[in-house]
C-alpha positions as CSV (number, residue, x, y, z in Angstrom):
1,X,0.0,0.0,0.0
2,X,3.3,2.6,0.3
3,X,3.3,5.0,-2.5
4,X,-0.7,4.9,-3.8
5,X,-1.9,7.5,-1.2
6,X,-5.2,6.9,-1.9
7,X,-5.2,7.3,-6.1
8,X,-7.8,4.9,-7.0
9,X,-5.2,3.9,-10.0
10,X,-2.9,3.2,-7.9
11,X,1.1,3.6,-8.1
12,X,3.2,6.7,-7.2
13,X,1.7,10.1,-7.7
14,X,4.8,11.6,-9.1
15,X,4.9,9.6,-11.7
16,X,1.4,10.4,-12.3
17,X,1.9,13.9,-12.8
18,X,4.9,13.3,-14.5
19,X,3.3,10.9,-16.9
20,X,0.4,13.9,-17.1
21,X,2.7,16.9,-17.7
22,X,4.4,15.1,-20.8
23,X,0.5,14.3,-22.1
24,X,-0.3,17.8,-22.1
25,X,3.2,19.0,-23.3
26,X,2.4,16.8,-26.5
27,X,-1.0,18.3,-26.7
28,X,0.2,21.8,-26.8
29,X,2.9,20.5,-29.2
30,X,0.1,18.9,-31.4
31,X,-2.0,22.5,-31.6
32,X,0.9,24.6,-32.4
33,X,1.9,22.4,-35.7
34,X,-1.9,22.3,-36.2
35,X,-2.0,26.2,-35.9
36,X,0.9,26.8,-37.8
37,X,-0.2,24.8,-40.6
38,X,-3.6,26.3,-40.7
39,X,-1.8,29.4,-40.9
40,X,0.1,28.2,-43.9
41,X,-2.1,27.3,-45.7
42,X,-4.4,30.8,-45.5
43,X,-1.0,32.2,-46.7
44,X,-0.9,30.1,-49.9
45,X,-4.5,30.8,-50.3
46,X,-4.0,34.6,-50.4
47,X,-1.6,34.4,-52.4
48,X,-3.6,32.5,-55.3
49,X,-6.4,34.6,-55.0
50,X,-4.7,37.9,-54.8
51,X,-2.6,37.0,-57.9
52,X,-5.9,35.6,-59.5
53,X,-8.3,38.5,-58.6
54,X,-5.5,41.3,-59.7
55,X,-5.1,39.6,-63.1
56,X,-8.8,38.9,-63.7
57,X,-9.3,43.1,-63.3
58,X,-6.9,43.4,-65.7
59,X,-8.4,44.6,-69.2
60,X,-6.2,43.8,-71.5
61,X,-6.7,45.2,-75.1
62,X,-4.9,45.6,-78.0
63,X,-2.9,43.1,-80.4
64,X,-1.5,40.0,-79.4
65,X,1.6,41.0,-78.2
66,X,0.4,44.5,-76.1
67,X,-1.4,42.3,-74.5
68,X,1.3,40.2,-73.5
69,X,3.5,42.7,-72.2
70,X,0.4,44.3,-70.5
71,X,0.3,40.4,-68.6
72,X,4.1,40.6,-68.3
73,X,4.4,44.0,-65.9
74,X,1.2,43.1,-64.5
75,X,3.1,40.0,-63.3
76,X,6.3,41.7,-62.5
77,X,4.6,43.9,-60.0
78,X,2.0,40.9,-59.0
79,X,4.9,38.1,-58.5
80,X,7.5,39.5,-55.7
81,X,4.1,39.5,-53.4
82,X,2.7,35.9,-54.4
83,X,6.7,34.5,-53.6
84,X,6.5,36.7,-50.5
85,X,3.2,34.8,-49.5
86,X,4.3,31.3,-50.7
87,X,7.6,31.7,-48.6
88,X,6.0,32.5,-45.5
89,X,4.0,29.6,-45.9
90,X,6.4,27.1,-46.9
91,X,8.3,28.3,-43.3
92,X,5.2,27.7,-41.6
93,X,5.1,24.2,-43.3
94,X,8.3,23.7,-42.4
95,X,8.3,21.3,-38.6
96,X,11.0,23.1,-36.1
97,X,14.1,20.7,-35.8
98,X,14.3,20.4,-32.1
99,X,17.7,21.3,-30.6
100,X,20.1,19.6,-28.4
């Protein structure tokens, strides 16, 4: 009967709270990469639809090739965001090597 103290499961309660404390340590663990990736993956979102909704306001007229170069600056100015999006997400993708 040494060590229970009265736990009705029986064995020694610091290794009950120990056991416990690492439970919840791998819960919190287990919402942060959910969070992170959640977070991720709004950031790839935005970046699709932003690019997407900035070239569908686009009205591109004239020949063939005014039209492509109209795409092209459109995209120069539209790109450097959408790879400043996509980066951020991939880093939130990206599971933290734990250190030692």
């Amino acid at each position: 009967m040494e060590g229970e103290f009265g736990f009705p499961f029986g064995g020694d309660p610091e290794e009950l709270m120990r056991g416990l404390r690492e439970f919840a340590e791998r819960q919190a663990e287990a919402v942060q990469e959910s969070q992170r990736e959640q977070l991720a993956t709004l950031k790839l979102n935005t970046a699709v639809e932003l690019t997407a909704a900035a070239l569908g306001q686009m009205d591109v007229e004239g020949l063939p090739d005014a039209q492509a170069l109209a795409l092209r600056d459109a995209m120069r100015v539209l790109f450097p965001e959408a790879v400043a999006l996509v980066s951020a997400a991939r880093q939130g993708f990206m599971r933290e090597s734990p250190t030692s």
